[in-house]
C-alpha positions as CSV (number, residue, x, y, z in Angstrom):
1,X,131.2,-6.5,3.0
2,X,133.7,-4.5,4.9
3,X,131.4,-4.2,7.9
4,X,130.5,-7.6,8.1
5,X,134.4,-8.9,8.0
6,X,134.9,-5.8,10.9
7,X,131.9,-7.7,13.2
8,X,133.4,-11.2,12.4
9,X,136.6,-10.2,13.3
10,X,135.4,-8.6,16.1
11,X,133.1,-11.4,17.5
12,X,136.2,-13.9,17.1
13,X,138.4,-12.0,19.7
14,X,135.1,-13.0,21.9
15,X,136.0,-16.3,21.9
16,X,135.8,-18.6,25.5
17,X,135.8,-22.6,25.9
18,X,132.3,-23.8,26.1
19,X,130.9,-25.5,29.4
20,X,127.8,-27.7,29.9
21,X,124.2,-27.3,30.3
22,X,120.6,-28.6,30.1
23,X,118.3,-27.7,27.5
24,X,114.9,-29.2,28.5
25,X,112.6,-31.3,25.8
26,X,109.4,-31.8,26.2
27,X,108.0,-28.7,28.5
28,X,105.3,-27.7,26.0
29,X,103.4,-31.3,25.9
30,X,101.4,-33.2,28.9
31,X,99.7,-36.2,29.2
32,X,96.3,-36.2,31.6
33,X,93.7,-39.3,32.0
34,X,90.2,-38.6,30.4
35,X,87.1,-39.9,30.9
36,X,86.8,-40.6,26.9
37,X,86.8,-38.9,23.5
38,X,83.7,-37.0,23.6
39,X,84.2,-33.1,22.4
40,X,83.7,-31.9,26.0
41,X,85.9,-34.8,27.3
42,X,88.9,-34.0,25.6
43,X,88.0,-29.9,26.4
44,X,88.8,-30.9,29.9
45,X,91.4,-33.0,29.3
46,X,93.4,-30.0,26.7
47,X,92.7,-27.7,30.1
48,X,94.1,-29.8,32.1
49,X,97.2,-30.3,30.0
50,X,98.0,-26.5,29.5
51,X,97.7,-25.7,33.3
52,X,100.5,-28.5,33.4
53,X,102.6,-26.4,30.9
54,X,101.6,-22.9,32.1
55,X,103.0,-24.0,35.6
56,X,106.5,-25.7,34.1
57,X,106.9,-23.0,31.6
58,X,106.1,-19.8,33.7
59,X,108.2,-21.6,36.7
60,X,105.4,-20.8,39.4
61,X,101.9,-22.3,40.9
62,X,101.3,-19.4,41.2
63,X,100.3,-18.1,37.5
64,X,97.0,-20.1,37.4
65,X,95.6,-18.1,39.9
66,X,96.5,-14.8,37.7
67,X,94.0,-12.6,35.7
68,X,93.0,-14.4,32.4
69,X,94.8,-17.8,33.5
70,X,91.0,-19.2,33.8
71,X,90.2,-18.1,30.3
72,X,93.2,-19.4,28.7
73,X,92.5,-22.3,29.7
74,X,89.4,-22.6,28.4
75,X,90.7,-21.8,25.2
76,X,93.2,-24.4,25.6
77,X,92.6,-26.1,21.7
78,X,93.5,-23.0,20.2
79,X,97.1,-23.8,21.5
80,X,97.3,-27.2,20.4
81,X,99.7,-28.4,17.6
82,X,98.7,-32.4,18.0
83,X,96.7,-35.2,20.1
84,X,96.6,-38.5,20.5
85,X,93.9,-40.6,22.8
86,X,95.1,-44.4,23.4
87,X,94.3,-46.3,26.7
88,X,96.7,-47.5,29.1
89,X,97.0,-51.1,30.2
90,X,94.5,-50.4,32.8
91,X,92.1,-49.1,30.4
92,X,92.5,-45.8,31.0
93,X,92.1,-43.1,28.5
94,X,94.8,-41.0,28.4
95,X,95.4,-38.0,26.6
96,X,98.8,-36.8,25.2
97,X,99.2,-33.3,23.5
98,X,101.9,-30.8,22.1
99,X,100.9,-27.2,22.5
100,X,102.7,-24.5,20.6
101,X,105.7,-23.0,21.8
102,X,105.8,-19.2,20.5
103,X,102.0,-19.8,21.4
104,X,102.3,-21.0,24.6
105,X,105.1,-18.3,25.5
106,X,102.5,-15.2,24.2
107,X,99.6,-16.5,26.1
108,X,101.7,-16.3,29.0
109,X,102.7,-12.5,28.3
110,X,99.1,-11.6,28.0
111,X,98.4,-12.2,31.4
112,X,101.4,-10.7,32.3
113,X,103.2,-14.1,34.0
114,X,106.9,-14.7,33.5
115,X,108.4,-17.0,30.8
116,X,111.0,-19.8,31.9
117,X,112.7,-21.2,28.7
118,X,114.1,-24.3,27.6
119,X,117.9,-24.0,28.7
120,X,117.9,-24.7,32.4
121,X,121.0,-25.1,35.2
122,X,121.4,-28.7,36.2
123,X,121.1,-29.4,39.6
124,X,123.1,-32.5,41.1
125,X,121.4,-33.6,44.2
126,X,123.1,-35.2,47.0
127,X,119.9,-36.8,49.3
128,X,120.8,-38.6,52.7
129,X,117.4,-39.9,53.6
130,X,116.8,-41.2,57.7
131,X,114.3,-43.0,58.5
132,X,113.8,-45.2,62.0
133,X,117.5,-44.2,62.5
134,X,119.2,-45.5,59.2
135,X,120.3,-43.2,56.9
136,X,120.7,-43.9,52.7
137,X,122.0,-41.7,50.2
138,X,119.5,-41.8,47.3
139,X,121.1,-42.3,44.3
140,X,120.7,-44.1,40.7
141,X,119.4,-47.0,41.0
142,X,122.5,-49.9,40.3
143,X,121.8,-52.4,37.8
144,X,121.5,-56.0,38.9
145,X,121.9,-55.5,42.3
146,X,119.4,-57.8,44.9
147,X,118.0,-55.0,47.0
148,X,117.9,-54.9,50.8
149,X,115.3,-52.3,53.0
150,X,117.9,-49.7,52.8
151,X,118.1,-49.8,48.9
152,X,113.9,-49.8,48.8
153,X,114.0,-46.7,50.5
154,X,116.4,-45.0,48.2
155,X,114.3,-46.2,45.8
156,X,111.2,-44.4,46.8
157,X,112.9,-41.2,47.1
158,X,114.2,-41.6,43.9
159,X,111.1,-42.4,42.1
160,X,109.5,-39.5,44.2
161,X,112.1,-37.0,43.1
162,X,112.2,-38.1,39.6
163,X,108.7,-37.2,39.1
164,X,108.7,-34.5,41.0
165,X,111.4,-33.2,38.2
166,X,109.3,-34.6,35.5
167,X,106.5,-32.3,36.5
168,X,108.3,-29.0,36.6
169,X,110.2,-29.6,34.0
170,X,113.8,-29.2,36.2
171,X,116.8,-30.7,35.4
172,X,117.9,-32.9,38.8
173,X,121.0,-35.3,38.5
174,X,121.5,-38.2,41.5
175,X,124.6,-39.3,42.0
176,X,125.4,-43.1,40.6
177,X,125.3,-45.9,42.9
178,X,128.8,-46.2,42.7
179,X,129.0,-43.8,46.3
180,X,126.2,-45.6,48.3
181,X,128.6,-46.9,50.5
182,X,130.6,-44.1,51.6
183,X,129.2,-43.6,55.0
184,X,131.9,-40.1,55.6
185,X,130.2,-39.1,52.2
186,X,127.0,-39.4,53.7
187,X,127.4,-37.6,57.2
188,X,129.2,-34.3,55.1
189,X,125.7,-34.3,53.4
190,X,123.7,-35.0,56.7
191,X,126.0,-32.4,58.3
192,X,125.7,-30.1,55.2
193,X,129.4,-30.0,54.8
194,X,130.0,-28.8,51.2
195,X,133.9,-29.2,50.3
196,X,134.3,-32.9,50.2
197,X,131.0,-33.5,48.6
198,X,132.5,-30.5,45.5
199,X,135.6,-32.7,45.3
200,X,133.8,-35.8,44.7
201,X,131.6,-34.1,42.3
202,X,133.8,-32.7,40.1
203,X,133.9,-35.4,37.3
204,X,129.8,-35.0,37.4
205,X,127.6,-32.8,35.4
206,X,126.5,-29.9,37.2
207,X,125.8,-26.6,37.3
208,X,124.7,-25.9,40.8
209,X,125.2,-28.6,43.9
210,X,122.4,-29.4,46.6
211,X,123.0,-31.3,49.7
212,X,119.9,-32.4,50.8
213,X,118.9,-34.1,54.5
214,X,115.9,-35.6,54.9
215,X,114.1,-36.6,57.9
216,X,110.9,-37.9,60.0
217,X,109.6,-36.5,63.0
218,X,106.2,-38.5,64.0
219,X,104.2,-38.2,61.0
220,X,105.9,-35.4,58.9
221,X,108.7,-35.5,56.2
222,X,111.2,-32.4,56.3
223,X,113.8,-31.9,53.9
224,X,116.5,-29.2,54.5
225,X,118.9,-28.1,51.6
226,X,122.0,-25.8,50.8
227,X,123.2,-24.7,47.3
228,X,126.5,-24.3,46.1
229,X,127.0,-22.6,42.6
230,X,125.5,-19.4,40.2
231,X,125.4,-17.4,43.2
232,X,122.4,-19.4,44.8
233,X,121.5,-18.4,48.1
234,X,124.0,-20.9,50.6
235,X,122.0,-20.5,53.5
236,X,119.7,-23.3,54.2
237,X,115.8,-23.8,53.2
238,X,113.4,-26.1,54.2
239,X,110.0,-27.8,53.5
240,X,107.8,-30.2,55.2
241,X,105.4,-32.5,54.4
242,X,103.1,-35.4,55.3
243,X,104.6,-38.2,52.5
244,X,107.5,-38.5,50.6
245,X,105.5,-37.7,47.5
246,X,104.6,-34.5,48.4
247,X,107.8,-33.9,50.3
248,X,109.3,-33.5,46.8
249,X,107.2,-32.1,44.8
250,X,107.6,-29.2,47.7
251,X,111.2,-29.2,47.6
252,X,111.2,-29.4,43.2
253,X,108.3,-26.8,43.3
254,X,110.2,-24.5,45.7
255,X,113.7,-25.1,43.6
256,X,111.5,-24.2,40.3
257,X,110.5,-21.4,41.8
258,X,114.1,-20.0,43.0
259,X,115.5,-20.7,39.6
260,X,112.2,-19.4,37.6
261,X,112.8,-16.0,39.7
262,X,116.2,-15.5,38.5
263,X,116.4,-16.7,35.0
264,X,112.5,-16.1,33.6
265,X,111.9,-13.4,31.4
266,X,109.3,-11.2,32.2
267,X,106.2,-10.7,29.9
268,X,107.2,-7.4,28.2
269,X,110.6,-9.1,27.1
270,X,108.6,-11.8,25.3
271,X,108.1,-9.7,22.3
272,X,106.2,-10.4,18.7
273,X,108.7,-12.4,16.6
274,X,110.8,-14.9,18.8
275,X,114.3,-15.3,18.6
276,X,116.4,-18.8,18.4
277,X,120.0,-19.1,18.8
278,X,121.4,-21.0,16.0
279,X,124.6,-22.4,16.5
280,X,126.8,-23.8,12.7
281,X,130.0,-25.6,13.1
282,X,132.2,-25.5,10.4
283,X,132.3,-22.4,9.3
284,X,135.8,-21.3,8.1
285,X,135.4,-18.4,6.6
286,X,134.2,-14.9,5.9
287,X,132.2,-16.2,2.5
288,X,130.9,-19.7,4.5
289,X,129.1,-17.0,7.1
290,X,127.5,-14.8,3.9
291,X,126.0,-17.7,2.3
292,X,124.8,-19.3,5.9
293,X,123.4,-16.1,6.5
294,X,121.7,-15.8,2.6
295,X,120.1,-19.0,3.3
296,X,118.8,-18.6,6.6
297,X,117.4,-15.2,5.2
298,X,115.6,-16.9,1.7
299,X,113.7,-19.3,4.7
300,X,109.9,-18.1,4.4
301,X,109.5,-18.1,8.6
302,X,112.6,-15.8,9.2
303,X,112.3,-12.6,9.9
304,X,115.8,-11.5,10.3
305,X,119.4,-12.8,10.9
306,X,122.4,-11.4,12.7
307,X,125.2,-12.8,13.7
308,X,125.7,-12.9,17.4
309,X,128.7,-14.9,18.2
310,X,131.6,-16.8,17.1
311,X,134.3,-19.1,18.3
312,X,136.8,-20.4,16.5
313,X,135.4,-22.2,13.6
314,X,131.4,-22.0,15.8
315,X,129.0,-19.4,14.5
316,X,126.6,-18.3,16.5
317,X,123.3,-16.6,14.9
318,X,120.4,-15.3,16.3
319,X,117.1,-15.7,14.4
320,X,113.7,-14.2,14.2
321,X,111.0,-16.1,13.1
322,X,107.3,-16.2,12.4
323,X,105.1,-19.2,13.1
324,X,106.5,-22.1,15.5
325,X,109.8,-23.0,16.1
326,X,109.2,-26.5,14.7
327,X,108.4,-25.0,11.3
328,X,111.5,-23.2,11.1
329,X,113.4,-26.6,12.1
330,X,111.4,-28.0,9.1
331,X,112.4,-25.2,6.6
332,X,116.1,-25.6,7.8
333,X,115.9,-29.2,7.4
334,X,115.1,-29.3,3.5
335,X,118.8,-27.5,3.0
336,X,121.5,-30.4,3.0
337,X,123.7,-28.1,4.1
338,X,122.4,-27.6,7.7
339,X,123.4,-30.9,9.2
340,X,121.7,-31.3,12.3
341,X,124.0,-32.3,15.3
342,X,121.7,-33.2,18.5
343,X,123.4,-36.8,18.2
344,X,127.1,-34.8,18.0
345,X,126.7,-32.9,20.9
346,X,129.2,-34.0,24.1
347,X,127.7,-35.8,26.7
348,X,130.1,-33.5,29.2
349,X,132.4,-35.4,31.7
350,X,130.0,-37.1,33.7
351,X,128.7,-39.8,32.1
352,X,127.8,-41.2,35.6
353,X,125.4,-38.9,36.7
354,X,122.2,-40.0,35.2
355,X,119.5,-37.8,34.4
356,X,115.8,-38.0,35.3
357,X,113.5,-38.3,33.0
358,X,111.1,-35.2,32.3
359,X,108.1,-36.6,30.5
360,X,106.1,-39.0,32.0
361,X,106.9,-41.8,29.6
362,X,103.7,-43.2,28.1
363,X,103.1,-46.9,29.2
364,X,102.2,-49.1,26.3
365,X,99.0,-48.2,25.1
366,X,97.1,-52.0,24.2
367,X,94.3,-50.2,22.0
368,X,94.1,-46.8,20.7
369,X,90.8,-44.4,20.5
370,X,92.1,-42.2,17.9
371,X,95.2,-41.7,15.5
372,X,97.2,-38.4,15.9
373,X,95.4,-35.2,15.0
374,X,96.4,-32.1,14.3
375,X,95.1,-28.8,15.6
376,X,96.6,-27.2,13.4
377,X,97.5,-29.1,10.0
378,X,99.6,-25.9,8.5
379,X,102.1,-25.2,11.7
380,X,102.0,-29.0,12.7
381,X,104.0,-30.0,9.1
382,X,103.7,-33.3,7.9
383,X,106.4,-34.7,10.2
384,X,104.9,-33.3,13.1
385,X,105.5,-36.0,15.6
386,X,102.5,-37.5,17.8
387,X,103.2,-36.2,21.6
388,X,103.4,-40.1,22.1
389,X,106.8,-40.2,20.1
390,X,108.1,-36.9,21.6
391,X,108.2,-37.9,25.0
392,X,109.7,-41.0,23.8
393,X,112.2,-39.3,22.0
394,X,112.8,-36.5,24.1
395,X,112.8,-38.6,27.7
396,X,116.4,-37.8,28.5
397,X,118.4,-34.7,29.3
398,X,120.4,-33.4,26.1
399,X,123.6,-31.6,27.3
400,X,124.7,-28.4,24.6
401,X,127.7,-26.0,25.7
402,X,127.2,-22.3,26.7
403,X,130.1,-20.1,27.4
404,X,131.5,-19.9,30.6
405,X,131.7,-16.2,31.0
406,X,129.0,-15.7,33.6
407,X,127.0,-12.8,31.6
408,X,126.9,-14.9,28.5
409,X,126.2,-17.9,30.6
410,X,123.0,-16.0,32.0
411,X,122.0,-14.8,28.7
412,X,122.0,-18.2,27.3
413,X,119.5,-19.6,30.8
414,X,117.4,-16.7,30.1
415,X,116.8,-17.8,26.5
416,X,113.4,-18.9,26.1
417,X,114.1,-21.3,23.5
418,X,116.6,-24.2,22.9
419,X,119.9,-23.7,21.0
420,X,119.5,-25.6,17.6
421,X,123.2,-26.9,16.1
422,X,123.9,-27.5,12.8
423,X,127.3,-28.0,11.3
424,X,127.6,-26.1,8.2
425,X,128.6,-28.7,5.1
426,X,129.7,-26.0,2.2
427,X,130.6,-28.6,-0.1
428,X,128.8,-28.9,-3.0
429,X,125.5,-31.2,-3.3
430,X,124.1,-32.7,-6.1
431,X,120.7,-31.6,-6.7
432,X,121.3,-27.9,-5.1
433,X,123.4,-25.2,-5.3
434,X,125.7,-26.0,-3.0
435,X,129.3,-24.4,-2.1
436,X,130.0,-21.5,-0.1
């Protein structure tokens, strides 16, 4: 045991105060309209559903147009965890599917595209939208407030950015409401003026800043844009387009892009047992980290365990495991003493700064075509949820700390899965063996 009190010791001098940032739900499910439930129906639909996922997950457009893309996606069931077909209040079919993670990830590798994971910089845009001469700052929309022309148009921008976002699976904060009136406010962002708009920001979460202008000349949209933050390029960038719909899916798809390029992993990193950072709270002592680690260890997906970090009383371990990552979350689960702490985690200090949402919520379905299925009943698990309830569950941003040393910082963005907390209750529990 003398080495492994050396390396605790060791990895507790290590210790920095955490900061924020976004871990991303939801990238590995989509939902598509089909024509029905037919076997060649839903073929198309699954295809259509993993090109959505490729593109969020890989960060580019640019992947389905690489070598062995085409037959991937005609493969697309093999990936599936779950499916659900319901219609819409329309009466639109729509399917909604989970694909596999660890699956997803190593199809991706085959063909030699990059892999973006699931912890991702926050990006808190600051929009000044003209139009016919009047310029709005886009923000959250403010509850209960009757809305005038200049307030519509915000809105539209808003909705167009939001699922923009949605789509590539990028974490974009607008600014509350709460500033919509603060015309010097708006001309620093018009004029691209960075200092006031970081004062005002500070108190929001964030981990890079865009001022964004946005503008008509005849029958084109152009937004320009400058960055402030991780060493993003500060000059300015620009895209045009013909509606504000495409307008920002150009500007998301260009800012997915710039990010992709710098935090994705390339293919021949992706490797054949995946690694998850598991993070225990509570862990006060040199015995509480043996037995974490026993347990972890006995769990029939892992492969191996080592520690990786610690902080104060926070242990850090990375994990290899077999299989999908929701199995191993439903092996950890049966051991009372992994408590899991997604509802613990601090919402950082800017509660004001909303999130968008990344899934596109499913509207009320009023009559189903099928139940839930499983593609694969052995990794989906009996409490597999139906994509239905994930995107429900998962339509919000989660905020989980990473260090704020810059190289740890990148290590954690360049993860390729998200950071699973427990805190570690030692105490004993009736019905196991419980103690440290």
């Amino acid at each position: 045991m003398t080495w492994v009190f050396a390396l605790f010791t060791f990895l507790l001098a290590g210790f920095s105060a955490p900061a924020t940032a976004v871990t991303v739900p939801g990238l590995y499910s989509a939902r598509v309209p089909v024509a029905g439930s037919a076997p060649d129906q839903l073929a198309e639909g699954y295809a259509d559903g993993l090109s959505q996922v490729l593109v969020r997950v890989s960060g580019t457009r640019d992947v389905l147009a690489m070598d062995g893309a085409e037959a991937l996606l005609s493969d697309a069931e093999s990936l599936l965890l779950s499916y659900q077909v319901a219609r819409d209040e329309s009466g639109q079919s729509i399917l909604s599917m989970s694909f596999g993670a660890v699956g997803v990830n190593r199809a991706l590798a085959s063909i030699n595209a990059p892999v973006w994971g699931a912890n991702r910089p926050l990006t808190l845009a600051w929009i000044a939208a003209e139009d016919r001469g009047s310029r709005t700052l886009v923000t959250r929309p403010a509850v209960d407030v009757a809305g005038d022309a200049r307030e519509e148009n915000a809105g539209t921008w808003q909705a167009a950015f939001d699922e923009a976002a949605r789509k590539r699976g990028l974490p974009v904060a607008l600014p509350p409401s709460d500033f919509t009136k603060d015309r010097e406010l708006l001309s620093d962002i018009w004029g691209q003026f960075i200092d006031r708009v970081k004062s005002v920001s500070r108190d929001l979460d964030q981990d890079v800043l865009a001022l964004v202008r946005v503008s008509r000349t005849g029958g084109q949209w152009r937004a320009g844009w400058v960055f402030d933050g991780m060493a993003m390029n500060a000059g300015e960038e620009s895209v045009v387009a013909q509606t504000p719909e495409a307008l920002a899916e150009a500007m998301i798809d260009r800012w997915a892009e710039l990010y992709a390029s710098r935090y994705a992993v390339a293919a021949s990193e992706v490797g054949d047992s995946p690694q998850v950072d598991i993070v225990l709270r509570g862990v006060t002592s040199l015995e509480g980290y043996a037995r974490a680690n026993q347990v972890l260890e006995s769990l029939t997906p892992v492969v191996s365990v080592g520690a990786h970090r610690v902080r104060d009383e926070q242990l850090t371990l990375r994990v290899a495991f077999s299989g999908e990552l929701d199995q191993l979350r439903e092996y950890i689960a049966l051991d009372p003493r992994f408590v899991p702490m997604e509802s613990d985690l601090p919402d950082g200090p800017g509660n004001a700064a909303e999130m968008t949402m990344l899934n596109q919520t499913p509207s009320p379905a009023t009559s189903a075509e099928g139940a839930t299925a499983s593609a694969d009943p052995e990794q989906a698990g009996p409490d597999q949820q139906s994509p239905e309830e994930e995107a429900a569950d998962a339509s919000l941003f989660t905020y989980q700390p990473v260090p704020v040393d810059e190289e740890e910082a990148r290590e954690a963005f360049q993860s390729l899965y998200q950071i699973l907390y427990y805190r570690w209750q030692p105490s004993p529990v009736i019905g196991t063996d419980g103690g440290e």
